[in-house]
N, C-alpha and C positions, 0 to 999 in steps of 0.2 A: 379349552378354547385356544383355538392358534392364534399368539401373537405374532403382529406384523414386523415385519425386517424394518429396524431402524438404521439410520444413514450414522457411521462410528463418528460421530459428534464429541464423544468423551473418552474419555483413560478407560481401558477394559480390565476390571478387577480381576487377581488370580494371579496376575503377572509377576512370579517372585524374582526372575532374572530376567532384564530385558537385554534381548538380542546385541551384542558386540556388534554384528553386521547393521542393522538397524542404525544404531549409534553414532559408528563410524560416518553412515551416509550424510544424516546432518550434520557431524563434523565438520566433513566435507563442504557440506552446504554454505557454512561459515565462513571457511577457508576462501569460496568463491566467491562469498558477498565481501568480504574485506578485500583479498585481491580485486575484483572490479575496483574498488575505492582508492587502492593503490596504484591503479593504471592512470586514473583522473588524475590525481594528485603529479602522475607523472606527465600525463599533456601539460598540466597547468605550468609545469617548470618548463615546456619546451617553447624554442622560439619559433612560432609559426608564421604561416605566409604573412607578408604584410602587404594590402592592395593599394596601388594606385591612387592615387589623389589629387585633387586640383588646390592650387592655393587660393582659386577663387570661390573654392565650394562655402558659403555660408552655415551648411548641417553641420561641418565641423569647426564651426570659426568660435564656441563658446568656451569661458573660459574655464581654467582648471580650479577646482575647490576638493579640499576635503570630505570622506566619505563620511554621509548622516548614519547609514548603518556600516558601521565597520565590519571586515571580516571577520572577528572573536567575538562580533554578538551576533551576527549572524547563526556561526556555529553556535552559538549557546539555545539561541532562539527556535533555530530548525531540529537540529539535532538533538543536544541535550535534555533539552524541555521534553522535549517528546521520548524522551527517553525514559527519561524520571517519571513524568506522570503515565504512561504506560502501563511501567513495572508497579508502580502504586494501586492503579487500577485492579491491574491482575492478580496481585498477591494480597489486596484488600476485600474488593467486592467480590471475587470468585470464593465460594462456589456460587453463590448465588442463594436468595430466600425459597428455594427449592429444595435445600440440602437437609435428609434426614438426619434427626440430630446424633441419632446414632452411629452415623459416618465416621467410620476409623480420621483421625488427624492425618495419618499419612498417607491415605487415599484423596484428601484433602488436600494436601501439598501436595500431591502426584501434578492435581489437577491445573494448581497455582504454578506450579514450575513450569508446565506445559503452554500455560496460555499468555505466559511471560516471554517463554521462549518463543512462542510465533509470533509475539506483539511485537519483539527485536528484529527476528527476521522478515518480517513484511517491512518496518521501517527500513532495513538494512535496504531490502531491495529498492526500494522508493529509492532512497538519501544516493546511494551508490551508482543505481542506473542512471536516473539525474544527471547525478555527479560527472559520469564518464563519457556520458553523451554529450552532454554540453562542453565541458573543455575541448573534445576530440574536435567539436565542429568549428570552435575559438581558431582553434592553431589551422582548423582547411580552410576556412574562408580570410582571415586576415582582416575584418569590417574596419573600416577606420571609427572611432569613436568622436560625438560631436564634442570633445574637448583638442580631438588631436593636434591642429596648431599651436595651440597653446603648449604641447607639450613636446612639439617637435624642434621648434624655435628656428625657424628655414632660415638658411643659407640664400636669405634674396640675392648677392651680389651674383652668384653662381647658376641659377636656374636653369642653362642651358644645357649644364653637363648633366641633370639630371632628369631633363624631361621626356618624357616617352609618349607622349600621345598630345591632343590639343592644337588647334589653326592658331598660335597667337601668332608666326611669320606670316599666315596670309590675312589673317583678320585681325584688324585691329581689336583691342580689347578681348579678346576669345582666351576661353578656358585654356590655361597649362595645366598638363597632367605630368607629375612628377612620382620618383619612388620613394622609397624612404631617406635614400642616402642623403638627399639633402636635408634632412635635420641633423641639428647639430647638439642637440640631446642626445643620450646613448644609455645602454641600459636597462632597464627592468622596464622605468619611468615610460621610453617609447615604447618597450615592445608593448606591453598594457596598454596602451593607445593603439593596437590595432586588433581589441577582442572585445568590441561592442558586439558581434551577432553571435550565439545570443547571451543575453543575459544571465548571467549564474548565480547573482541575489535573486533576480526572478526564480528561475528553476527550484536552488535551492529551497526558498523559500516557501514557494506553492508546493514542491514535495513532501516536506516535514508536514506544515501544518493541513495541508488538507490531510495529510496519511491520519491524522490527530482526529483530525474534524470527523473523519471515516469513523473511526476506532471509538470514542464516544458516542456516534449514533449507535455504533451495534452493540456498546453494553450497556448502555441508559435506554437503548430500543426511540429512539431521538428517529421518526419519519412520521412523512408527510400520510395521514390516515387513510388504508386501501380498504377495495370491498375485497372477500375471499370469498366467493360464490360456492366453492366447493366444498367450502369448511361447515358453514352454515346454512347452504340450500335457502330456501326465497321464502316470504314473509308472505302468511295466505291472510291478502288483506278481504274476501269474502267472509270471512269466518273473523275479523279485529278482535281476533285474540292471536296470544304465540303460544306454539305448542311448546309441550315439556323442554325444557333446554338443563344440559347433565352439564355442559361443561367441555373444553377443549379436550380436556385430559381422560375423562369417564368411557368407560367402553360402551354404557348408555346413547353418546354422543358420537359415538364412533362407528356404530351401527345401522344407529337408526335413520333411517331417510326422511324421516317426520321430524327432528329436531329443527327447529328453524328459526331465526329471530330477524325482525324486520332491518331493513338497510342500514337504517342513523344508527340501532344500537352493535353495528357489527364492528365499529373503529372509533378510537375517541385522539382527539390532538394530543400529543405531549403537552406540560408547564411549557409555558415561554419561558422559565427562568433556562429550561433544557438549550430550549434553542437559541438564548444569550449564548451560554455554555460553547455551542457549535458553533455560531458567528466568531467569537473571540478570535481563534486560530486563522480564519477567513479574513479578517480584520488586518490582524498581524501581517499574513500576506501581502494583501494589500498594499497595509502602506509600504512595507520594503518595495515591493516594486515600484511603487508611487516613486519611492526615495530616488530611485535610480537614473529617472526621469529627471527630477527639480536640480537630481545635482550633479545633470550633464555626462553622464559614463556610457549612458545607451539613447538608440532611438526608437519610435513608439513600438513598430515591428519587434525589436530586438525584444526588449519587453513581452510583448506580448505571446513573441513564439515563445522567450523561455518558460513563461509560465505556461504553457501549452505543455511543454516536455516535465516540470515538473510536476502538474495534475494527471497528466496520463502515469506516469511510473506510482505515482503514488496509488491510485486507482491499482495498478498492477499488483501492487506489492501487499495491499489490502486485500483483494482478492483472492491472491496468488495462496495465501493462509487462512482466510477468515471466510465464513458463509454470507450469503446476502442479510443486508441488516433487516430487512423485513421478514424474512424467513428463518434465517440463525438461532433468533432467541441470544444473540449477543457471544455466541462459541467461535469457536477454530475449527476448523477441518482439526483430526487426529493426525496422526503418524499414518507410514507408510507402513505396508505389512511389513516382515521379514524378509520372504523371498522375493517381493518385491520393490527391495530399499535402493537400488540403482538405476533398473529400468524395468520394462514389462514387455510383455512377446505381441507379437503381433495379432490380432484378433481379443485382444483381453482390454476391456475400456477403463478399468480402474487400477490404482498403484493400489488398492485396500482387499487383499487376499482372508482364506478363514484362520491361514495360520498366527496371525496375530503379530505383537508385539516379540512373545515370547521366544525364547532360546532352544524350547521343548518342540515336541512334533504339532502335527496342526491341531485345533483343538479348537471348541464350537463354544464360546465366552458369551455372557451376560452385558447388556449395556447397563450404565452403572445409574442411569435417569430414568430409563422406563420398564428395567428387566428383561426390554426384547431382548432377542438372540440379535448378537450382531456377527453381522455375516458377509462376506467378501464374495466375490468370486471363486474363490480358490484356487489350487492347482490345475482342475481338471474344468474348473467353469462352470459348476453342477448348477440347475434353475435352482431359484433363492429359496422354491416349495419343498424342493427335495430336500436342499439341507435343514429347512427349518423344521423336517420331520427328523434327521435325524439330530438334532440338536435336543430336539425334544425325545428322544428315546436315552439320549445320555445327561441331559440335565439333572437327572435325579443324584448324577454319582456326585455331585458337587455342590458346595455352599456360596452365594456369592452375595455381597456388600451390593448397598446403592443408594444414589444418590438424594434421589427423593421417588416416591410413589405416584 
């Protein structure tokens, strides 16, 4: 019977030397997710525009106080944490209660190193893009932050030399707009008073821990319960009975167009303790941004856009690595082929060719979970039927390991 082309979800066994080319690319990949992080770090030390301001503006008339979430638990909170319980995840619960037990250990750790390594680099993206996007926009816009007076400490006797905008010569009482020079603060203290838009506890914050929040739905399988009409087919409620049901995995089930089971038994909810678990990270969120609010560093916008920019990278960088959590089964995308570890030609829709991980020529591998052929595009782009005929004319020459049946 021909088995159907699987999507390369896992490590393709066989592989005794994986590709230098291969290697190098995510190398590389690293290289760039740290660089981005280093560009941020470098806006963060620049001194950017500082805007305009009236000494009668009330948004910024509140006073200066000490930060509730400091910059080192921050980092510890966003980053770290997510860092650690990641790598704990992925080298604890992988493979998963799927794994035959006669699965080599080192086929095992293939799989754990692998899903380690994209649980770092999706965070990477998150925490990094975040990171660079937000200070970049600090140092263009220059917001003044509702503590700024406090930390500028004006120069009242002098107003005149400094103001640029404002009727207070033709109206009495009327707004002065002045620049920064007349504070008489100097230093870190002012420029910091001028990078409330946007928020980088926000961003940060919502980066890490939604990327967390992501990352535990899809390997505790943590969603809101769907129908999959295509998986199951429809419940003949004439007949209140259910036909034969084999099972997701059965070729029984995979065939038959009569297997069927009614609506309510096609999805069930997670534990609430799961979706404790998910809220946690969302929680933490939360309140840092809250923080940022009560103790005057940003305004509501600020806030709110920054977590906007750190939910969206985060989203990105979850993605960018990981399959949808409803459909994944809680995996990673794989690697990129060989010949396609840098880029792909045009007219070729996937980086995932037949030639594989390997260092060797192309060659037609076994998925390591369900024994399909896993199969790419290839070089020449052959339909998936073609190759999976000749996959199956050369699969006899070789023995392959797997994950579970």
């Amino acid at each position: 019977m021909t088995k159907s082309v699987q999507s390369p979800l896992t490590l393709v066994n066989g592989v005794k030397h994986i590709s230098k080319r291969l290697v190098l690319s995510y190398l590389i990949d690293w290289i760039l997710i740290l660089a981005t992080a280093a560009v941020g770090g470098g806006f963060s030390r620049i001194k950017g525009s500082k805007h305009a301001f009236s000494l009668n503006d009330s948004a910024i008339s509140f006073p200066h106080k000490p930060d509730t979430v400091s910059v080192g638990v921050l980092i510890i909170v966003s980053l770290v944490a997510p860092g650690v319980i990641t790598a704990l995840i992925s080298l604890i619960v992988v493979p998963g209660p799927t794994a035959d037990r006669k699965t080599s250990k080192s086929l095992i750790w293939r799989r754990r190193v692998w899903e380690w390594n994209t649980a770092w680099m999706g965070l990477g993206v998150a925490l990094a893009g975040a990171f660079v996007v937000t200070e970049g926009m600090k140092d263009i816009y220059g917001k003044p932050r509702p503590d700024l007076l406090a930390r500028c400490n004006p120069d009242l006797g002098n107003i005149a030399a400094f103001q640029v905008g404002g009727l207070s010569q033709e109206l009495p009482n009327a707004p002065v707009v002045v620049t920064s020079g007349i504070c008489r603060t100097t230093g870190s203290t002012l420029n910091d008073g001028f990078a409330s838009f946007p928020s980088g506890h926000s961003s940060f914050a919502w980066a890490g821990m939604t990327y967390l929040a992501l990352f535990l739905c899809s390997k505790f399988a943590i969603a809101i319960p769907f129908l999959s009409p295509a998986r199951f087919g429809s419940f003949d409620h004439s007949q209140h009975k259910i036909a034969a049901y084999a099972g997701p995995n059965t070729d029984q089930n995979a065939h038959s167009e009569t297997a069927a089971v009614p609506s309510r038994n096609q999805a069930a909810a997670p534990p609430v303790h799961l979706l404790i678990l998910v809220l946690v990270p969302i929680g933490t969120a939360i309140f840092i941004s809250g923080s940022r609010w009560f103790d005057y560093r940003h305004h509501g916008f600020d806030i709110i856009f920054g977590s906007l920019i750190g939910f969206s990278f985060a989203w990105l960088g979850f993605r960018w690595y990981h399959l949808p959590i409803r459909r994944g089964a809680g995996w990673s995308w794989g690697a990129r082929s060989r010949e396609r570890a840098f880029y792909t030609g045009l007219g070729i829709l996937t980086y995932v060719g037949n030639e594989g991980w390997s260092s060797a020529t192309a060659t037609i591998n076994q998925d390591l979970e369900s024994q399909a052929t896993v199969l790419g595009a290839g070089r020449t782009d052959r339909p998936e039927t073609e190759m999976v005929r000749d996959g199956q004319n050369t699969a006899s020459s070789s023995s392959h390991s797997e994950l579970s049946k």
